[in-house]
C-alpha positions as CSV (number, residue, x, y, z in Angstrom):
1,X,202.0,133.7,141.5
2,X,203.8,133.8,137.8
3,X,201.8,135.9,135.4
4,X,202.3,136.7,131.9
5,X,203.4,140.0,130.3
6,X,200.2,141.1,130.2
7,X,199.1,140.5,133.9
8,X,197.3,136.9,133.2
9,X,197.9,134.2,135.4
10,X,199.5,131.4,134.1
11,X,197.3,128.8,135.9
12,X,193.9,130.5,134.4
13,X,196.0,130.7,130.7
14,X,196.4,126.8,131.0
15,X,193.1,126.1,131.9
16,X,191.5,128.0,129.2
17,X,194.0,126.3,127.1
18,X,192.6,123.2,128.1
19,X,188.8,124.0,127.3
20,X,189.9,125.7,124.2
21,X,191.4,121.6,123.2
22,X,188.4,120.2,124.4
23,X,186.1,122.0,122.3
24,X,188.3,121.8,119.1
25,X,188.2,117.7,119.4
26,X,184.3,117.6,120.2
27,X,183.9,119.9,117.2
28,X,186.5,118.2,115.0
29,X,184.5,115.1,115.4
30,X,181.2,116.6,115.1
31,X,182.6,118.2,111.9
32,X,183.4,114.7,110.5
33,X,179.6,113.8,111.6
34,X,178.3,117.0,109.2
35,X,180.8,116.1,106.1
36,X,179.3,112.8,106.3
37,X,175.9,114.1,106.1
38,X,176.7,116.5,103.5
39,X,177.9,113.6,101.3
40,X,175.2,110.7,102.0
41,X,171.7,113.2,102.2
42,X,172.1,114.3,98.7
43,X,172.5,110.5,97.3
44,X,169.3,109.8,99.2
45,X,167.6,112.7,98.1
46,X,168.9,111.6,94.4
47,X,167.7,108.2,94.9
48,X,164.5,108.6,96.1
49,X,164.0,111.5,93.2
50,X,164.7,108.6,90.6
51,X,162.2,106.0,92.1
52,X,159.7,108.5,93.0
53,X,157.0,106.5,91.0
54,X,157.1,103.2,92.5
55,X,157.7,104.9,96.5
56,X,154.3,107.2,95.8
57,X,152.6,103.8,93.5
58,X,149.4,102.9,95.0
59,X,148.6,99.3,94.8
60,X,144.6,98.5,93.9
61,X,145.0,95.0,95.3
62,X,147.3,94.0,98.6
63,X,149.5,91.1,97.3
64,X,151.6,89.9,99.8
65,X,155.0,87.9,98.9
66,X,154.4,88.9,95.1
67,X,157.1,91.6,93.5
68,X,154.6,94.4,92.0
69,X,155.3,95.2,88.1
70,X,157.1,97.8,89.2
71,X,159.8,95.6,91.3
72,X,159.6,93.4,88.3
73,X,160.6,96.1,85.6
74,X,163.6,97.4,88.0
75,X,165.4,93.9,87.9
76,X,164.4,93.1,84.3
């Protein structure tokens, strides 16, 4: 049985090694997952704050395949 200075096992250092990898590349990947978040929520947020008015405008009449003024005055 080789054992470190300290009186660890070897064996039980690798293996602890191993997890500690593991956990560092879930992490590192979940990190990437958060970054993007932290990047594309506030545009959405941004963009739904500037077009608040036609997302919360309540039509009187249902007109299907017609653009409402409001679509109309966004492309114009």
């Amino acid at each position: 049985l080789v054992t470190t200075a300290h009186g660890v096992p070897l064996e039980s250092l690798e293996i602890g090694q191993k997890r500690v990898r593991h956990m560092i590349e879930q992490n590192g990947s979940m990190l990437k997952v958060i970054e993007v978040f932290q990047v594309v929520l506030p545009l959405i947020h941004a963009y739904f704050n500037a077009h608040r008015s036609y997302f919360l405008a309540s039509s009187s009449t249902v007109q299907t395949g017609t653009a409402s003024n409001k679509e109309k005055e966004m492309i114009a």
